[in-house]
VOVEX-570626 format. One record per residue (C-alpha): x, z, y; residue in three letters; residue number from 0. Coordinates in Angstrom, 2 decimals, always signed. Each point is the difference from the previous one (the first is absolute). Layout:
// VOVEX-570626
{{X Z Y} "ALA" NUM}
...
END
This chain:
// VOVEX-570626
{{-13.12 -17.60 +15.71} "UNK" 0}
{{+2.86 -1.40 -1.74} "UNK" 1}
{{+2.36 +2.29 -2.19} "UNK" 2}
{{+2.85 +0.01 -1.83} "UNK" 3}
{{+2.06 +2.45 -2.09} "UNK" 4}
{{+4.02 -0.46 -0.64} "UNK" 5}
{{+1.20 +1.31 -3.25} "UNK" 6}
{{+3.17 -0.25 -2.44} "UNK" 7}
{{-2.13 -0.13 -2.98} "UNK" 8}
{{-3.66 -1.41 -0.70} "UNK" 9}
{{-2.22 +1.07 -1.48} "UNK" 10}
{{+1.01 +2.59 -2.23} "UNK" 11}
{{+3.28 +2.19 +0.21} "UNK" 12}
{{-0.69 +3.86 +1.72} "UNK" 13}
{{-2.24 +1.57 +2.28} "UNK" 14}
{{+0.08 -2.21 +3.23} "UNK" 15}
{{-0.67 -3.10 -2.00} "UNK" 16}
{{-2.63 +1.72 -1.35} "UNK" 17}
{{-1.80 +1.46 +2.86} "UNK" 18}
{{+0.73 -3.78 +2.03} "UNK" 19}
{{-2.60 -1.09 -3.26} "UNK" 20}
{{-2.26 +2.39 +0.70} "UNK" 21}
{{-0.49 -0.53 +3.69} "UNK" 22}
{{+0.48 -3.55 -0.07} "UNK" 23}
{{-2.69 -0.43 -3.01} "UNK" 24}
{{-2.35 +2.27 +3.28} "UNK" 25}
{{+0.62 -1.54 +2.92} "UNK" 26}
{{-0.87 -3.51 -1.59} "UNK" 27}
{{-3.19 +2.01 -1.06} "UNK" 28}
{{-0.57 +0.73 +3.71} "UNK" 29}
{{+0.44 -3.58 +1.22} "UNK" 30}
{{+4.12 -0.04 +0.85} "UNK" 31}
{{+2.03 -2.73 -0.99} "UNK" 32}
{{+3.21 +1.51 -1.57} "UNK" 33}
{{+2.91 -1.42 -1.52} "UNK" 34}
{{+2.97 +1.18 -1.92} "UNK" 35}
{{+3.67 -0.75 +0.74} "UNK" 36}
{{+2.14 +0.74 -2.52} "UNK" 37}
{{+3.83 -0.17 -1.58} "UNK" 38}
{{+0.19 +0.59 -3.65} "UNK" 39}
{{-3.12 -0.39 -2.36} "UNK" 40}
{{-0.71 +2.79 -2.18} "UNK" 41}
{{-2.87 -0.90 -2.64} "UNK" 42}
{{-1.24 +1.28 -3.42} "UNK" 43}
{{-2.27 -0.88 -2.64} "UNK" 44}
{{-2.95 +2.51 +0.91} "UNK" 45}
{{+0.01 -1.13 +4.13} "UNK" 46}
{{-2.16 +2.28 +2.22} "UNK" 47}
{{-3.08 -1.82 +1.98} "UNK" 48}
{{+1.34 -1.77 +2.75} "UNK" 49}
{{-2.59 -1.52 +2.19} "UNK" 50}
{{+0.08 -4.19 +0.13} "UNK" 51}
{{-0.39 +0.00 +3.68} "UNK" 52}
{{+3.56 +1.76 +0.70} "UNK" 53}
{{+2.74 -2.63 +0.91} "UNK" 54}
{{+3.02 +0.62 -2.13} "UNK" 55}
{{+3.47 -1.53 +0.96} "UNK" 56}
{{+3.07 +0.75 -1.49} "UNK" 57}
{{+3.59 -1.13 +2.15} "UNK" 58}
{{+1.88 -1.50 -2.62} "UNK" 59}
{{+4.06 +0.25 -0.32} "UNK" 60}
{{+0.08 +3.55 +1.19} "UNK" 61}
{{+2.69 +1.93 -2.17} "UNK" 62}
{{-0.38 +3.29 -1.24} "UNK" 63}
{{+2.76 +2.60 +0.03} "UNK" 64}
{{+0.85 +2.81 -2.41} "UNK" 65}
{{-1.94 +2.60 +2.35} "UNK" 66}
{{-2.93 -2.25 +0.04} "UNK" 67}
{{+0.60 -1.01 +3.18} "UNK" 68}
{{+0.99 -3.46 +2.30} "UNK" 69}
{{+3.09 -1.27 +0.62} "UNK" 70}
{{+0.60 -0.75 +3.40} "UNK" 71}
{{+1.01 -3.51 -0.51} "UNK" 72}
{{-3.55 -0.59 -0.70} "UNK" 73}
{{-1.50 +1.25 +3.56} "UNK" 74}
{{-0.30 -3.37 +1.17} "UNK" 75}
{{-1.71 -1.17 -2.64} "UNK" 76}
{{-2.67 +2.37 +0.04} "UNK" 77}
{{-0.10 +0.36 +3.81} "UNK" 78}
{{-1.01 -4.39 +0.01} "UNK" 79}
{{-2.75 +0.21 -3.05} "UNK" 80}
{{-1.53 +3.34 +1.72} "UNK" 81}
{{+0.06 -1.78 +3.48} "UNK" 82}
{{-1.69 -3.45 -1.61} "UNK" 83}
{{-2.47 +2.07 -1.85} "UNK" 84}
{{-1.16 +2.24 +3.28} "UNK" 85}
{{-0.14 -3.21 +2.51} "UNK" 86}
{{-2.17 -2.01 -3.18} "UNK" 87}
{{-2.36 +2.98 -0.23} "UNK" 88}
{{+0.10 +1.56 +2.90} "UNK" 89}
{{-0.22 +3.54 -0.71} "UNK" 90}
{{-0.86 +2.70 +1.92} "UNK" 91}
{{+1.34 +3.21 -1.57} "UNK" 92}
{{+2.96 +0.37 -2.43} "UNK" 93}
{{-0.02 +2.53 -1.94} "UNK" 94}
{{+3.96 +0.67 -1.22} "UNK" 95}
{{+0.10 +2.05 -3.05} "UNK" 96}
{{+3.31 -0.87 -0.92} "UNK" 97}
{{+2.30 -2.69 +2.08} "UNK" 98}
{{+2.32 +0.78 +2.61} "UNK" 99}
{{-1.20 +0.48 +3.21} "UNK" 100}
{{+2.61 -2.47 +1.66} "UNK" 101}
{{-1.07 -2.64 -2.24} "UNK" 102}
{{-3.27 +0.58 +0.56} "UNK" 103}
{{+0.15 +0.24 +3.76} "UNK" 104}
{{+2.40 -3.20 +0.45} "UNK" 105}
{{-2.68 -2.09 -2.37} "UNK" 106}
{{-2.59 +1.16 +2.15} "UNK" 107}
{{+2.14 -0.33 +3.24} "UNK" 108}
{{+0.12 -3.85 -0.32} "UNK" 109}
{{-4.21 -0.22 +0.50} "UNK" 110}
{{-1.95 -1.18 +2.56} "UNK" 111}
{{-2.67 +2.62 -0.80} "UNK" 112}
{{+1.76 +2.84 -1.74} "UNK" 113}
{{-1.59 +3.03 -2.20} "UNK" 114}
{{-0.26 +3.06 +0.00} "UNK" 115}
{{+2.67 +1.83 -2.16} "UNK" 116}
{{-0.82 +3.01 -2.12} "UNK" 117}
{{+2.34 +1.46 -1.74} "UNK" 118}
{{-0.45 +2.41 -3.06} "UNK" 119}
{{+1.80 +3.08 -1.39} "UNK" 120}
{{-0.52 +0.12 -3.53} "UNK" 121}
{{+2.78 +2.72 -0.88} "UNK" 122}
{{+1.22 +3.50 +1.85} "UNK" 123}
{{+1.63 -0.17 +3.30} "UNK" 124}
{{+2.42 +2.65 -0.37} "UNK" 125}
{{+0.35 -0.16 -3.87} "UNK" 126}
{{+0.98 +3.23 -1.94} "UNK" 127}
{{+3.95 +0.86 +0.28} "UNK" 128}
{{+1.46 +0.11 -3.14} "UNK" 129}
{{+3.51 +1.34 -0.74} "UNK" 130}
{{+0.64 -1.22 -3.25} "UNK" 131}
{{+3.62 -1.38 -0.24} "UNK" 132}
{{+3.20 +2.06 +0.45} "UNK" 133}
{{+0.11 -2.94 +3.33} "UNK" 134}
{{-3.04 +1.40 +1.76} "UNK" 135}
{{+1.37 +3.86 -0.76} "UNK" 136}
{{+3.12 -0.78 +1.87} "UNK" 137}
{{-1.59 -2.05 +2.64} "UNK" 138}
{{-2.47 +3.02 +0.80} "UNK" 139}
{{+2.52 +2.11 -0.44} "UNK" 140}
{{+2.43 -1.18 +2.28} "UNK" 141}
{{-2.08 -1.09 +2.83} "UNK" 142}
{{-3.52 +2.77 -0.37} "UNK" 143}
{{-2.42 -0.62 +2.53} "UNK" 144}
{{+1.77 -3.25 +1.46} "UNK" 145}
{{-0.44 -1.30 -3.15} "UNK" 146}
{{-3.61 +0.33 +0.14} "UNK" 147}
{{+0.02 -1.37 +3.34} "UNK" 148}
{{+2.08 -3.05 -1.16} "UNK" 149}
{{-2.49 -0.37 -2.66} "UNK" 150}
{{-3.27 +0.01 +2.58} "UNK" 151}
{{+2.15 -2.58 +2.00} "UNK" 152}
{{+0.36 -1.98 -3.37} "UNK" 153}
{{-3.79 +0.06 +0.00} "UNK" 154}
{{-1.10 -1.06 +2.77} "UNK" 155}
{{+2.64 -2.90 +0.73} "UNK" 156}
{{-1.74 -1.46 -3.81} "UNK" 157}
{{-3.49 +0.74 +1.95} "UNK" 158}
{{+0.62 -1.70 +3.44} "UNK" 159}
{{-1.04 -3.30 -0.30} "UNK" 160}
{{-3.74 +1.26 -1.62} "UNK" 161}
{{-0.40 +1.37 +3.62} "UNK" 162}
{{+2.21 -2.48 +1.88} "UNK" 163}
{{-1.98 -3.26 -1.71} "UNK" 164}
{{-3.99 +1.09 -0.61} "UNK" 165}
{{-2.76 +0.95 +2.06} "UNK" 166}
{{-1.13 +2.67 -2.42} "UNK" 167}
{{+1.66 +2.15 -2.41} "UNK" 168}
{{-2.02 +1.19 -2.54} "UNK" 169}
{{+0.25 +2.97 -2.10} "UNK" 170}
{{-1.77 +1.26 -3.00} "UNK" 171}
{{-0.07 +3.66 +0.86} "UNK" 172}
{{+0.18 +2.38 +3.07} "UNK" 173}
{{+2.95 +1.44 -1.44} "UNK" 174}
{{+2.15 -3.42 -0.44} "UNK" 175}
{{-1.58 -1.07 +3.75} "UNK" 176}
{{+1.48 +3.74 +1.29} "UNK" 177}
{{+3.38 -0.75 -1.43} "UNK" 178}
{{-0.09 -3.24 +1.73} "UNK" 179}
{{-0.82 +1.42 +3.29} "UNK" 180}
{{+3.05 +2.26 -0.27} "UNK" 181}
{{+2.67 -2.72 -0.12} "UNK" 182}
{{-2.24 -2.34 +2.40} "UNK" 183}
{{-0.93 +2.37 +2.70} "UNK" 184}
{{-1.23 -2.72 +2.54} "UNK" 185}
{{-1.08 -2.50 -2.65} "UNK" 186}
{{-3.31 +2.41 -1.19} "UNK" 187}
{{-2.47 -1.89 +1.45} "UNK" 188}
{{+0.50 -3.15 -2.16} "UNK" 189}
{{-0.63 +2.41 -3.10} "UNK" 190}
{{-3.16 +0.05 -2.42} "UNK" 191}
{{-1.14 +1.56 -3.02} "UNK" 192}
{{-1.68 -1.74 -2.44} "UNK" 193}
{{+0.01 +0.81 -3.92} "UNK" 194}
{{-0.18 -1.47 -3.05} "UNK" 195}
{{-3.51 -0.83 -1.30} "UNK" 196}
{{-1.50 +0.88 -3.22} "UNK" 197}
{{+1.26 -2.40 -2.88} "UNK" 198}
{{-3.11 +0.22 -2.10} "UNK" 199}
{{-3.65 -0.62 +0.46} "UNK" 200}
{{-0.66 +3.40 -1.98} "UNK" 201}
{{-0.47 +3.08 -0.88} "UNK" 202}
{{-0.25 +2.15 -2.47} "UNK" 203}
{{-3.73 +2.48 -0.86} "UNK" 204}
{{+0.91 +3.21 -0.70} "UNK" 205}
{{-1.01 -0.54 -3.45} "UNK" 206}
{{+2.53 -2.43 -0.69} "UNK" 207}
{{+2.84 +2.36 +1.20} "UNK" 208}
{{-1.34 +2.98 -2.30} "UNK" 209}
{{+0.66 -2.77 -2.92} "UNK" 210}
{{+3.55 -0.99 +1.02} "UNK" 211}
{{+2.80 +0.08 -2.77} "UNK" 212}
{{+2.47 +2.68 -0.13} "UNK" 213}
{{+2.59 -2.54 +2.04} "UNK" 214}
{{+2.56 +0.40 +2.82} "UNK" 215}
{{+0.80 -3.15 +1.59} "UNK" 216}
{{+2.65 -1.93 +2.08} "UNK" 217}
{{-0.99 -3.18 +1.43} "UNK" 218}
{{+2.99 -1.70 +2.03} "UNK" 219}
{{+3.39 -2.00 +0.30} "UNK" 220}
{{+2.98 +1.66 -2.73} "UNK" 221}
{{+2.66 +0.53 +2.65} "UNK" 222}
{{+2.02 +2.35 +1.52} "UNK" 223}
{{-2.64 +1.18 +2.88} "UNK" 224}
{{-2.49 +0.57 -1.85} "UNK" 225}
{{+2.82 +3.13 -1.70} "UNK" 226}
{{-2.12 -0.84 -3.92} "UNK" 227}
{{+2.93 +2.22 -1.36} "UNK" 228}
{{-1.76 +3.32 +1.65} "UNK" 229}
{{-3.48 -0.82 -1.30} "UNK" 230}
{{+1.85 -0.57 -3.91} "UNK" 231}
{{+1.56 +3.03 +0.38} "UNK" 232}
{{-3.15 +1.68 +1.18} "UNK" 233}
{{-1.66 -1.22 -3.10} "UNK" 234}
{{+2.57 +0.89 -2.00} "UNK" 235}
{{-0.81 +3.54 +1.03} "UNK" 236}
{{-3.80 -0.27 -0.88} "UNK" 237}
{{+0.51 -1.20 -3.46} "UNK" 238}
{{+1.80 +3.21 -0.92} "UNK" 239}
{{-3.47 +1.45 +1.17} "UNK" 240}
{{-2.12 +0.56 -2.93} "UNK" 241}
{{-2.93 +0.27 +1.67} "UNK" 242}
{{-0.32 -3.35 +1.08} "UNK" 243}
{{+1.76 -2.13 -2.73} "UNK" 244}
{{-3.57 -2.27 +0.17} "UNK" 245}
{{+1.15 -1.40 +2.96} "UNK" 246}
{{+2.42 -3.10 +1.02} "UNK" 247}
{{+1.74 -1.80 +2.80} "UNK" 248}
{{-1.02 -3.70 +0.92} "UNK" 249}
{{+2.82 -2.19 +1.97} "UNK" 250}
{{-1.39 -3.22 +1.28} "UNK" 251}
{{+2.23 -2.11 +1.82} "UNK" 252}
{{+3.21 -1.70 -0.16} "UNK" 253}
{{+3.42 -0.23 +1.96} "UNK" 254}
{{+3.94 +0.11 -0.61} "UNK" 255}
{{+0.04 +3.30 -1.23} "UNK" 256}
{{-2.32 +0.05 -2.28} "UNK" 257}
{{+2.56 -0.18 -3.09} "UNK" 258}
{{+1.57 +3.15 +1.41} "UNK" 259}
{{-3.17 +1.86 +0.58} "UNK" 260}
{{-1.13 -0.77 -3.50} "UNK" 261}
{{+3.75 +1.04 -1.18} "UNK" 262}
{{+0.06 +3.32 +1.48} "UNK" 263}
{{-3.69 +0.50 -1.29} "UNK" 264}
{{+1.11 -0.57 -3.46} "UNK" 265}
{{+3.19 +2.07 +1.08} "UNK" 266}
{{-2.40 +2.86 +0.17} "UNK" 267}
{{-1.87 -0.34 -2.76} "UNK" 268}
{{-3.07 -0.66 +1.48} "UNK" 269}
{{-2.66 -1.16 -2.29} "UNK" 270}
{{-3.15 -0.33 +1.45} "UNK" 271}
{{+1.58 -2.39 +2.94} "UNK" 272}
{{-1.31 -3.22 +0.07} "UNK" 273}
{{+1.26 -3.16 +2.12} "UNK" 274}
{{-2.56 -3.50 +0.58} "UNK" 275}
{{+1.65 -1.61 +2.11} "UNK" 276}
{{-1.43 -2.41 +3.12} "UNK" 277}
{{-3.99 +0.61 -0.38} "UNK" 278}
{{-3.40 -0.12 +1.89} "UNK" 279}
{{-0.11 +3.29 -0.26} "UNK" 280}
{{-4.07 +0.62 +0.81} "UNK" 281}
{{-0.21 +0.74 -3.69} "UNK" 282}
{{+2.57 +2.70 +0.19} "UNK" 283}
{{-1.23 +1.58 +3.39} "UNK" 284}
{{-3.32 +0.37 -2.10} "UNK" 285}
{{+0.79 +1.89 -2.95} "UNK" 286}
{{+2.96 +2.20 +1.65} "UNK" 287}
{{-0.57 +3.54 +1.02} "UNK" 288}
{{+3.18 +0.43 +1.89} "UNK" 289}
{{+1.94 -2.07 +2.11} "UNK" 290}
{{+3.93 +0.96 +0.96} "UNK" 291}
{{+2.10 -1.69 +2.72} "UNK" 292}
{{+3.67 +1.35 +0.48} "UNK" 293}
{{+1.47 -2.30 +2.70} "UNK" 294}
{{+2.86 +1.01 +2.54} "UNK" 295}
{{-1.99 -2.45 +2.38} "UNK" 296}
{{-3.06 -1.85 +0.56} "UNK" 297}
{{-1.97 -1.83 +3.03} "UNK" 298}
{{-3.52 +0.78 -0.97} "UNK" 299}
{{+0.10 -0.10 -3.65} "UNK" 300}
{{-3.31 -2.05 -1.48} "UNK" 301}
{{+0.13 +2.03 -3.27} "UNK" 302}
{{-1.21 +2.97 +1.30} "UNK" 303}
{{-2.49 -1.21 +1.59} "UNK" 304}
{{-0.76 -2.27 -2.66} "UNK" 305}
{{-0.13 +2.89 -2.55} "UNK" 306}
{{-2.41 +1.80 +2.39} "UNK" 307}
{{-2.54 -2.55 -0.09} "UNK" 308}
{{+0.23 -0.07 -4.04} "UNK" 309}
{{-0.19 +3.81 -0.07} "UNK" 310}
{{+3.60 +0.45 -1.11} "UNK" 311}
{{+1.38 +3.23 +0.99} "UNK" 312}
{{+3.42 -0.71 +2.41} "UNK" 313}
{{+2.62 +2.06 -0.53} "UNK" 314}
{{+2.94 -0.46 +2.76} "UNK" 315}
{{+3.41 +0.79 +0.93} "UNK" 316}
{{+0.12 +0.87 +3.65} "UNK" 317}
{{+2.83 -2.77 +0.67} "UNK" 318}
{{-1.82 -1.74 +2.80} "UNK" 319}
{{-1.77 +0.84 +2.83} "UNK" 320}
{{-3.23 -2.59 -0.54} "UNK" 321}
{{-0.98 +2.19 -3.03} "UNK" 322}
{{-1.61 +2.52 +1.93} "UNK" 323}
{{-2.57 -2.95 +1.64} "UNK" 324}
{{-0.86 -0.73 -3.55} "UNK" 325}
{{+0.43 +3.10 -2.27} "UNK" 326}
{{-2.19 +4.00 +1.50} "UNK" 327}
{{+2.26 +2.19 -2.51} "UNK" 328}
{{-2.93 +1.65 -2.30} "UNK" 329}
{{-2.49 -1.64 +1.77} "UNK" 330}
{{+0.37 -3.46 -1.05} "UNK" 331}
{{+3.23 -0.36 -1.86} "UNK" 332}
{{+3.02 +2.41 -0.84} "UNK" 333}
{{+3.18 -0.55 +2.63} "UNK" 334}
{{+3.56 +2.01 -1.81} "UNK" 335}
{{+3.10 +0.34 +2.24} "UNK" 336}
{{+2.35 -2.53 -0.21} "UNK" 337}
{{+2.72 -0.01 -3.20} "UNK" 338}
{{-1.92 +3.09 -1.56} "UNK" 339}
{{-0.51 -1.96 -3.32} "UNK" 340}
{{-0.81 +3.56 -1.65} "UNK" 341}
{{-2.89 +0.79 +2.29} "UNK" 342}
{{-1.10 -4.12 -0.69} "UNK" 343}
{{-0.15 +1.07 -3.41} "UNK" 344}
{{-2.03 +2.86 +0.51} "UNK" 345}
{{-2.47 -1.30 +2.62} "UNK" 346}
{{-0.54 -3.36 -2.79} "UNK" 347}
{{-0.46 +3.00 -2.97} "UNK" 348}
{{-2.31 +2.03 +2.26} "UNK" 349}
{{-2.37 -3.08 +0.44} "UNK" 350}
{{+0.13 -0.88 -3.84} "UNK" 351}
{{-1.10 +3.57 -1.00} "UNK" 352}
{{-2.73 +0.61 +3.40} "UNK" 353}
{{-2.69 -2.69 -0.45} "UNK" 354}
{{-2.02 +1.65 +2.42} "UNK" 355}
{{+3.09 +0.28 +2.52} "UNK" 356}
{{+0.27 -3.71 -0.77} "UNK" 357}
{{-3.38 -1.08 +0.39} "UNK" 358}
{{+0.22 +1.32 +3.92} "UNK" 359}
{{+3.49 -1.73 +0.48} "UNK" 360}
{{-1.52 -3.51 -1.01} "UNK" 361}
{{-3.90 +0.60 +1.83} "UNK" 362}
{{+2.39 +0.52 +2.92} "UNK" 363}
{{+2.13 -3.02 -0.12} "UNK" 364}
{{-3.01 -1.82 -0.99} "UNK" 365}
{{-1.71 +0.89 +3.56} "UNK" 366}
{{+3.11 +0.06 +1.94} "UNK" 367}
{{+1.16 -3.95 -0.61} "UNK" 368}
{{-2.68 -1.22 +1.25} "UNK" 369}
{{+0.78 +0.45 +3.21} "UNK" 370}
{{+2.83 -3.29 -0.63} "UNK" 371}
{{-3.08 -1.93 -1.40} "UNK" 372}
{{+0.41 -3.81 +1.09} "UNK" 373}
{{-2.59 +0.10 +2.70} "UNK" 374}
{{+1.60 +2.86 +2.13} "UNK" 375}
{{+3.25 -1.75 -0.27} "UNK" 376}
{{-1.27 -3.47 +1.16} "UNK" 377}
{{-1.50 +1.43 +2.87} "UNK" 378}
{{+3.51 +2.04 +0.85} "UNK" 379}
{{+1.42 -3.63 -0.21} "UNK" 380}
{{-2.73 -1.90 +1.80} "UNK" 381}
{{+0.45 +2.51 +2.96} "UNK" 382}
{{+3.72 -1.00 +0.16} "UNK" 383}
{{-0.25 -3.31 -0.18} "UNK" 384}
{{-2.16 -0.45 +3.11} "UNK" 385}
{{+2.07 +2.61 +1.78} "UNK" 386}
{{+2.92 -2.16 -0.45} "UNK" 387}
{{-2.18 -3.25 +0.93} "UNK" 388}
{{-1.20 +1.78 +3.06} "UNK" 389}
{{+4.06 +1.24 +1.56} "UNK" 390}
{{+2.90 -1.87 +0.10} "UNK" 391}
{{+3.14 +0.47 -1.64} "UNK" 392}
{{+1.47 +3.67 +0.97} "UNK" 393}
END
């Protein structure tokens, strides 16, 4: 069976580029022939495996636009390479992870034998509201519950073509499929649910998490989202805590507010903050204790399960609704309401001074990831694939 995956980015960027890695690196295990169709590279010095067998092609004299996005001038162009590349290779299944669906269908369209399109959700459906500017006040203000109805119609109108253009939608948790379902009423039965995999071949003996360093960390893109301002002034909190002055906070990652973040740290006063920028962060997963994630939304963030696997205590903002197919609260992780950055700070002190409470926490996630081990998801994948080869388009 012939595969391919569409992306913006290749091979390195966020999450989807690097789950497409991991399953692409699999199925080429298990005897597929997959390929890569991308926009923009994205490469570093320390590259992660990619198997030799994977096609890569990149369509050249795409533009990129300040919101990381395409400019619709360049449609065409990507609509003709995709449509040359399918008819040369004839492909069975594509797996969209990123294009528009328009494109993608028109490209397709133009084939004598067309494939099946999958398309993926990588983010929320119905992300969290936030009324943040004196502009949303008013707007919610004036119009209440129209507004929110306005908004829902916002929604779905930016979601239409994912159902109007592929023969599967896929999700990466119930919750994001059930949100679907509610704008999409009659469109449920092209819906799937199929998460992440497991990043790492690994994990962590319970003796190696009774050695870990006295270290919270925060592996992840430095931007707004991801709301790094709460987890500073969390910290800045626990460092007035005598108690646990032997113990520090690890940022790994980059992004365009990462000045700022380190600004308001130092605003603080913190002083046992400390920032490494873009890493492999294996070697951090290992030796940390704690791991803390303040997002206002995520898909199906890696990290946690990632931190799992390495015996790294999560510790999670409730801000999206995929957290509780990851994260137990006290059984394998610790889940705080949203925007309580006191009760963050208490739940991260709690852990620091309980290393029996800890131990549990990180035995738990240890046992509970492996239920997104590589092998389950391949065969969630495999299934789909022939159900799509078996039915027409719906």
């Amino acid at each position: 069976m012939n595969i391919v995956f569409l992306l913006r980015f290749w091979p390195i960027y966020g999450g989807g580029e690097t789950v497409t890695r991991i399953l692409a690196n699999k199925l080429v295990e298990s005897g597929y022939a997959v390929s890569i169709i991308y926009l923009w590279d994205k490469r570093q010095e320390d590259m992660p495996f990619i198997d030799k067998r994977i096609t890569e092609y990149r369509i050249p004299d795409v533009l990129i636009d300040k919101h990381v996005g395409i400019h619709k001038n360049d449609y065409s162009v990507i609509i003709n390479h995709l449509r040359s590349f399918l008819a040369v290779k004839n492909m069975d299944v594509i797996i969209n992870q990123w294009l528009p669906p328009k494109v993608v269908y028109k490209a397709n369209a133009g084939l004598v034998k067309k494939a099946k399109i999958i398309c993926c959700c990588h983010t929320a459906v119905i992300p969290p509201r936030y009324v943040l500017t004196l502009k949303h006040k008013l707007f919610y203000f004036i119009f209440g519950k129209y507004g929110m109805k306005f908004r829902y119609y916002v929604i779905k109108n930016r979601l239409k073509d994912r159902v109007r253009y592929s023969d599967r939608w896929v999700f990466l948790t119930q919750y994001s499929l059930e949100e679907a379902k509610s704008l999409f009423k009659t469109n449920a039965d092209i819906m799937r649910v199929i998460p992440n995999p497991l990043t790492y071949n690994y994990f962590a003996s319970e003796t190696e998490i009774e050695r870990k360093d006295k270290e919270v960390l925060y592996v992840g893109r430095v931007d707004a989202g991801k709301r790094l301002q709460y987890l500073i002034y969390a910290w800045s909190m626990i460092e007035q805590n005598a108690r646990v002055s032997d113990w520090h906070l690890t940022i790994v990652g980059n992004g365009p507010d990462l000045e700022s973040v380190k600004a308001y740290a130092r605003q603080l006063r913190c002083e046992r903050v400390f920032f490494k920028g873009a890493q492999i962060p294996v070697e951090y997963y290992k030796r940390a204790a704690l791991f803390a994630l303040t997002s206002g939304s995520e898909g199906f963030p890696m990290v946690l399960t990632e931190a799992q696997q390495f015996g790294c205590v999560p510790v999670v903002m409730d801000s999206f609704s995929s957290l509780h197919e990851i994260v137990i609260n006290n059984n394998n992780g610790i889940i705080i309401k949203n925007n309580d950055i006191q009760g963050f700070a208490e739940a991260l002190e709690r852990l620091m001074l309980d290393e029996n409470y800890r131990l549990h926490l990180a035995l738990g996630g240890l046992e509970s990831c492996k239920r997104f081990s590589i092998d389950n998801v391949l065969r969630q994948w495999e299934a789909l694939f022939y159900e799509v080869a078996e039915n027409n388009r719906i």
